[in-house]
Each structure stands twice: as C-alpha cells, then as structure tokens.
C-alpha positions in Angstrom: 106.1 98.0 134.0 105.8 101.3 132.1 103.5 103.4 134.4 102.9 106.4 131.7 102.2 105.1 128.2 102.2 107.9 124.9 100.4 106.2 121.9 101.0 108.3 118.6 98.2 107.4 115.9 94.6 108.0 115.7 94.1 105.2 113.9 92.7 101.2 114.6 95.9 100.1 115.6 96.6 103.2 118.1 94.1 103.2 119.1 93.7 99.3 120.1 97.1 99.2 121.5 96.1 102.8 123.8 93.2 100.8 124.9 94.7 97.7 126.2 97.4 99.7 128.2 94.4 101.8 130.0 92.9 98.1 130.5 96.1 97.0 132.4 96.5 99.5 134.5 98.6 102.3 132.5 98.1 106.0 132.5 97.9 106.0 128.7 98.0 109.9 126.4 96.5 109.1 122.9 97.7 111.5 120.6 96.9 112.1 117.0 97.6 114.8 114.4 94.8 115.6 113.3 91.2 114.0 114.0 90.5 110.2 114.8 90.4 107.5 111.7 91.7 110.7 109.6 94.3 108.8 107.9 94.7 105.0 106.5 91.7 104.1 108.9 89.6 106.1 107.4 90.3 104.8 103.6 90.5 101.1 104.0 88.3 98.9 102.5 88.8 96.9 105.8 88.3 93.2 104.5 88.7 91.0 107.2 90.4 87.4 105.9 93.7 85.6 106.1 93.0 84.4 102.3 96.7 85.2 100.7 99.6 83.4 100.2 101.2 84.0 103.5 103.9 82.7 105.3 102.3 80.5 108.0 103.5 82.9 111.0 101.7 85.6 109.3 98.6 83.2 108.1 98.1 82.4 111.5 98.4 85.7 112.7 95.9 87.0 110.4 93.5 84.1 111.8 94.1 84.9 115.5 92.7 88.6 114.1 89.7 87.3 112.5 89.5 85.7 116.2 89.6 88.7 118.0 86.7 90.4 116.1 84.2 87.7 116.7 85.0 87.8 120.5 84.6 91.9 120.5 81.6 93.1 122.5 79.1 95.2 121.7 79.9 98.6 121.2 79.2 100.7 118.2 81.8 99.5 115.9 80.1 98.0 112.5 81.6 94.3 112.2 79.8 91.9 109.9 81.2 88.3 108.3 78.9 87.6 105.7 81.6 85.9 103.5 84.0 87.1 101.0 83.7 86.7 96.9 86.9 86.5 94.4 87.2 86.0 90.6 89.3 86.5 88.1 93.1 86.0 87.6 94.7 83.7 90.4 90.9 82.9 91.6 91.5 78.9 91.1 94.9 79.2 92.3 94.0 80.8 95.6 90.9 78.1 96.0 93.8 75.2 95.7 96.2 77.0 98.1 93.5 77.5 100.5 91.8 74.2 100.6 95.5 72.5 101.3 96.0 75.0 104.7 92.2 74.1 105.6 91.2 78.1 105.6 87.2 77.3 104.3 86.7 78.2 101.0 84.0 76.7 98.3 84.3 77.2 94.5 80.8 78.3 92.9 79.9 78.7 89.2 78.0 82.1 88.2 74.8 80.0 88.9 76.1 78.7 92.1 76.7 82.6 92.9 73.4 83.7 92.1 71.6 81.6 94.7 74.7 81.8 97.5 75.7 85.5 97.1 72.6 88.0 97.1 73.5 90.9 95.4 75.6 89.9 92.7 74.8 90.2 88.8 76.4 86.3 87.6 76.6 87.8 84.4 80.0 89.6 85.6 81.3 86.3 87.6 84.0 84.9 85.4 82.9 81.8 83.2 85.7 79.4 84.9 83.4 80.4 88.6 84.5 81.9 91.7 85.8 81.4 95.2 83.7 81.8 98.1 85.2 82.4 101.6 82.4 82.0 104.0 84.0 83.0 107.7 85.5 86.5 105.7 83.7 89.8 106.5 84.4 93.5 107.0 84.6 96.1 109.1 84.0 99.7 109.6 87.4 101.2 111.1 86.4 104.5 112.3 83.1 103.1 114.2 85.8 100.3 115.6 88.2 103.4 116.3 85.1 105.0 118.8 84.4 102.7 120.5 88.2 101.4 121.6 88.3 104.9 122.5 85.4 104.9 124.5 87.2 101.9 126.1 90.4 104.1 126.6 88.7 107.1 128.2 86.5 104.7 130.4 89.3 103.0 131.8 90.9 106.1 132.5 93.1 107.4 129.5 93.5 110.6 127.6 93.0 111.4 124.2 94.6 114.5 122.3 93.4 115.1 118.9 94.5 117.9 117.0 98.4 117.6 118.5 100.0 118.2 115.2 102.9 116.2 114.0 104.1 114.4 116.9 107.9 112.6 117.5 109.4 110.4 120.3 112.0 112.4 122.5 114.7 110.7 123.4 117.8 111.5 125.6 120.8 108.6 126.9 119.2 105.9 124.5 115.8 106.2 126.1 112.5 107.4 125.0 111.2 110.5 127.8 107.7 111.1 126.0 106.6 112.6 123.0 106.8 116.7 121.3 103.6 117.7 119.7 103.3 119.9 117.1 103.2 123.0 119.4 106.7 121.7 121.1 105.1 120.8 124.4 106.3 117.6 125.4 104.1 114.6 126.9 105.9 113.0 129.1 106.0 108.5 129.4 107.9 106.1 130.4 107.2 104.4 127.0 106.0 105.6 123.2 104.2 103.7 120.9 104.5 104.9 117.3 101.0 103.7 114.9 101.5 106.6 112.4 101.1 104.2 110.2 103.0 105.5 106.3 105.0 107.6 108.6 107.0 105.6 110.6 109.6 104.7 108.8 110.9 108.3 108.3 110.0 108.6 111.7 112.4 105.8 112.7 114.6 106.7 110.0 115.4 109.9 112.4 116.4 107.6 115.0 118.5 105.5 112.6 116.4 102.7 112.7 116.1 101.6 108.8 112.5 100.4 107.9 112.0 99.4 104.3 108.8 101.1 103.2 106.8 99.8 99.7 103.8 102.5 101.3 102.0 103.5 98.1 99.0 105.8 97.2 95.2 104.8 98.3 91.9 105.9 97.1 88.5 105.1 98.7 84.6 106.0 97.2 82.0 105.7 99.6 78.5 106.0 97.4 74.9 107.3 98.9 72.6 104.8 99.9 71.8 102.0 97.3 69.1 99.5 97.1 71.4 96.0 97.0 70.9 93.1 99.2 74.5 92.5 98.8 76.3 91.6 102.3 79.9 90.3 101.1 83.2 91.5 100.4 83.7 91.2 96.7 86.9 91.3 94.8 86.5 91.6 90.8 89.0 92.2 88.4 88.3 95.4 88.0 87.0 96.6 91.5 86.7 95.5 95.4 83.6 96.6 97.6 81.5 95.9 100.3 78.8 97.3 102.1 79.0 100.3 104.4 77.0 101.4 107.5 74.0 104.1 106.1 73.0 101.4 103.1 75.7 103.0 101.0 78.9 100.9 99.1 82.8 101.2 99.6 84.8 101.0 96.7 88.6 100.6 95.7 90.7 99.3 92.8 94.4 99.1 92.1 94.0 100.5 88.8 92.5 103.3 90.3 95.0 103.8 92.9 97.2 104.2 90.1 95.7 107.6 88.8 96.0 109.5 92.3 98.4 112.0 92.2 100.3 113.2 95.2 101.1 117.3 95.5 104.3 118.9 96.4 102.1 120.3 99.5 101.2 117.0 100.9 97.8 117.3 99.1 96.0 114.5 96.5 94.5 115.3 93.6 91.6 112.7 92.1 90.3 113.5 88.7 86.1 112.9 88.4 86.8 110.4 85.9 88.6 108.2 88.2 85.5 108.2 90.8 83.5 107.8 87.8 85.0 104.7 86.6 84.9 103.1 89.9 81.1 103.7 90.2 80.9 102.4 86.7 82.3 99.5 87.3 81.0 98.8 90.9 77.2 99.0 89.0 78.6 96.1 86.3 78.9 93.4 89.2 75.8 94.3 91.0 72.1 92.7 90.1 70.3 95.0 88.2 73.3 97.6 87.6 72.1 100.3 89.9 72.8 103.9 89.2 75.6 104.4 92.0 76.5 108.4 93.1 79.7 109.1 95.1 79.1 110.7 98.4 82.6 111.1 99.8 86.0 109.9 98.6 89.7 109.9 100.7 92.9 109.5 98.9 96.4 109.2 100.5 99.2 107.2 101.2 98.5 103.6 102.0 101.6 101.9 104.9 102.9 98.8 103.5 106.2 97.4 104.6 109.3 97.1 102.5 108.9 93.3 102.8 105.1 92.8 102.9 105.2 92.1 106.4 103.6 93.6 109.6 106.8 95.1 112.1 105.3 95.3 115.3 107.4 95.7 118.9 110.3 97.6 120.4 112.6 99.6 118.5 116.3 98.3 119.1 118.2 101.1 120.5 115.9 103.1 121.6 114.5 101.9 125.4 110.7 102.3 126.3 110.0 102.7 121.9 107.8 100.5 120.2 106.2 100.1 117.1 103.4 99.0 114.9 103.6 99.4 110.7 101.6 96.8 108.8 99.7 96.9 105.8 97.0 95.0 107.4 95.8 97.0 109.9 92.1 96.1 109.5 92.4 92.6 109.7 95.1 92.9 113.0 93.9 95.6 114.5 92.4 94.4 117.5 95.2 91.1 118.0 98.1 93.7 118.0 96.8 96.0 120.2 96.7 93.3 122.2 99.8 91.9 122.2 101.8 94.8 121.8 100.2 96.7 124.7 100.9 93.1 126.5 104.8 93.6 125.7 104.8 97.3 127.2 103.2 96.4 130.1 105.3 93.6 130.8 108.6 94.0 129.2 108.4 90.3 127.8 108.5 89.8 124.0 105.6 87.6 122.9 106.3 84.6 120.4 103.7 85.4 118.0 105.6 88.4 117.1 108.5 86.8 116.6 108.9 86.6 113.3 107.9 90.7 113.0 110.2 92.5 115.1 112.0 95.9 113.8 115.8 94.5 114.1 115.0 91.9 111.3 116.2 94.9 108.6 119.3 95.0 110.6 
C-alpha cells in the first residue's frame, strides 16, 4: 500500500483521485501549477451523458460516471440533470443507436420541444425534430473541484497551488516523488499524473509513448440572462447550458477552430469569435435575448490519440500512474475512484482494462 501519495493536477480528475487516497488512509500532496480548475476544468462545457457511439467498455464506463454524480453528497459543487437536447446532422442516427443499447432517449418535433424543453425558441429546432436525453445534465467543474478538495484537506491531505511546472522523479525504475517548479522535491511512494494535455510529453520524457489528438478549446460564459432554459443543448452551430449566477456557457467547434495558440504559450481570441458565439447562442433561445460575454478561457483541450480515456500505472515506471481522457467531466468522480483504489491496493481493476497506458506499446 503506498503510504505517501503526490497527485499532479488541479483539476476534476486530480483532484478526485487526491481525495479518494486521503479517504483510504493515504498521506496525499495535491499539487498544481498554477491555481485550482485553471486549466481544461475550468473551460469545459461539462455535459454529463454516455450519448456517443462508444465502444461498450467505454459506454458503460461513461454510465458508471453519470452513477457516481447522482450518489455525490452535498457539498457546493453545482450538479443538475435536467436532460440533454441534440439536432442537426447525425441527430436521427444517434436516436436509432441509442434506443438499440437502451440509453433513454425520446425523439420530439419543434412542437414537441416547445412544451418539453423550456427555454428553447422551436423555430431553430431542425424541421426533421430532435433528440431528447432525459437522465443527461451538467456540471460545474471548479465548484466540483472545491468541494473534493475540501474532502482532501478534511481527511487530512495537502494541497499546493502555485508549485509551477511539476515532473515525477524517478531513480532505479521507480518513481521517489515529484520536482516542483522551484526544484524542491515532494517526496511519495507513488505519483499520479492528471495534467491533463500535458501528459503525454510528460510521459514522452520517460519513454512512455502516448498518442495525443489534444486540440485547442474555447469557452464564453455570458452575464446573467433571463431564460428558463435548464438543459444541455447541442445545435449545429453551438452547445450551451446553464451556469451557476443565471448566466450561459457556450462552445462550438467552429469556434474552436479560430483560436490561435502563441509561440509564448499564450491564446489569442478575436471579439468576433465571442461575438458569433453569443450570436448564435441568442438564435436557439425563446425570445432571442440580447446575450453579453462576461469571461471567456481558451486553451488546449486533452484528447487521446485514439479517442479513449488512459487511466492507471505507467509500465516501467514503479509507483506512476496516470489519468488522460477527453472526458473528464463525465468520469471525473468514477476514476478518481478507481484509480485511487488501484494505488492503494496495487490490484488493477477490470473496468480499466480496456484503458491502460501499455496498449500503445
């Protein structure tokens, strides 16, 4: 059983992991670069569904996530399932795919939406209807983030903020801690790496090769706005949800596309960009309110090479382990769990299986 635990990543799935080691008895050091939820955490729309075409180890997964939130006590973090919205291209094709795994779904005409999804102008709904996901919902990531740290710090644990750009030593094949930015070294008889889009150079150190399709992300959050809308929705041309403080979230692929990454590790988002996002938040919303940007985050968004979530000890490396995923909102909370399960114990759990860092070779 590892005794002293280093957990590098301020964000949900860090932070999870950090607080179920505390939970089982570890002395766990939380250490992030910068502040908590700075990074993908704080820029995720944070839609919580298993609504894709995934590989039924993933699919179920994904479910055992959705699982995990409704089970989470009270605590501060924002969680809500008021149902997820799709339309548009593949729209009818996910409603099949999802009806013959049994995940609920219900397709609704634009009148259907207008009486089943407050919010929502049925003008924009496509013509051909959309899909309706009733058990989806969202959640807020750095509320979530608080409050597991509240959990780590009550049980016990540490957390560092501010420790710079951290990295795993290791000496005879085994991992001896972790060097912060300012070269001191924390010292554990394991290291978990969440650094979410930089892992894979991280491991790539080690010579440990992780594919890595991470790409740019952009997130508007908008002042307060008077909408009754409570679900996810995913439109052509824009996904949002609600937000705690009455304001929206807002992302888009196509705007994701115009964020440019600088040479110093800075992004640069033009006002037309934010603008067209408000724009076309306003143009699915009854009544088309005026929408104002009160924030936006941009940078790089971790998504493995092969779409898939690599979660648990790094071969060749004793006492390292790993969690990189795309989907950090959704399995936040069930790889915390498991993951901190596997340090603790030192026995591999069968629902990772299928997710392990060696499958790249």
């Amino acid at each position: 059983m590892a005794q002293r635990v280093a957990v590098v990543g301020g964000g949900v799935l860090g932070a999870s992991t950090a607080a179920r080691l505390a939970a089982g008895g570890a002395e766990v050091t939380l250490l992030t670069e910068s502040t908590l939820a700075s990074g993908a955490s704080g820029r995720s729309l944070s839609w919580l569904n298993s609504a894709g075409p995934y590989r039924e180890e993933y699919r179920r997964l994904r479910l055992l996530g959705l699982e995990r939130y409704r089970a989470l006590p009270d605590g501060g973090a924002h969680v809500r399932f008021d149902g997820g919205l799709h339309w548009g291209d593949g729209a009818r094709d996910a409603f099949t795919r999802q009806q013959q795994v049994g995940y609920p779904a219900e397709w609704l005409s634009p009148e259907d939406v207008a009486g089943r999804v407050p919010g929502v102008d049925p003008a924009a709904v496509a013509a051909e209807g959309a899909v309706l996901n009733p058990d989806e919902g969202w959640v807020d990531l750095p509320s979530l983030v608080g409050q597991l740290v509240g959990d780590l710090t009550t049980a016990g644990g540490e957390v560092r903020t501010g420790a710079g750009r951290c990295e795993p030593v290791v000496r005879g094949g085994r991992v001896v801690g972790v060097r912060g930015g300012d070269g001191a070294v924390h010292a554990g008889d394991a290291v978990v790496l969440a650094t979410g889009a930089a892992v894979p150079a991280a491991l790539a150190e080690l010579g440990v090769p992780v594919p890595d399709a991470t790409s740019l992300a952009l997130l508007v959050r908008t002042a307060p706005v008077d909408t009754p809308l409570h679900a996810v929705l995913n439109t052509p041309r824009v996904a949002l949800r609600p937000a705690p403080g009455g304001g929206l979230v807002l992302d888009a692929a196509w705007s994701e596309e115009e964020v440019v990454a600088r040479d110093d590790g800075t992004f640069e988002v033009r006002d037309a960009t934010v603008a067209g996002l408000l724009r076309e938040a306003s143009h699915v919303l009854a009544g088309r309110p005026l929408l104002t940007a009160a924030s936006w985050g941009a940078g790089r968004k971790p998504i493995p090479g092969d779409g898939q979530p690599v979660v648990g000890a790094v071969p060749g490396v004793d006492g390292l382990h790993v969690a990189f995923t795309h989907s950090g909102a959704t399995l936040g909370l069930v790889v915390g769990e498991l993951l901190a399960e596997e340090v603790l114990t030192g026995e591999p759990s069968s629902l990772l299986a299928t997710f392990r860092v060696d499958r790249f070779g």
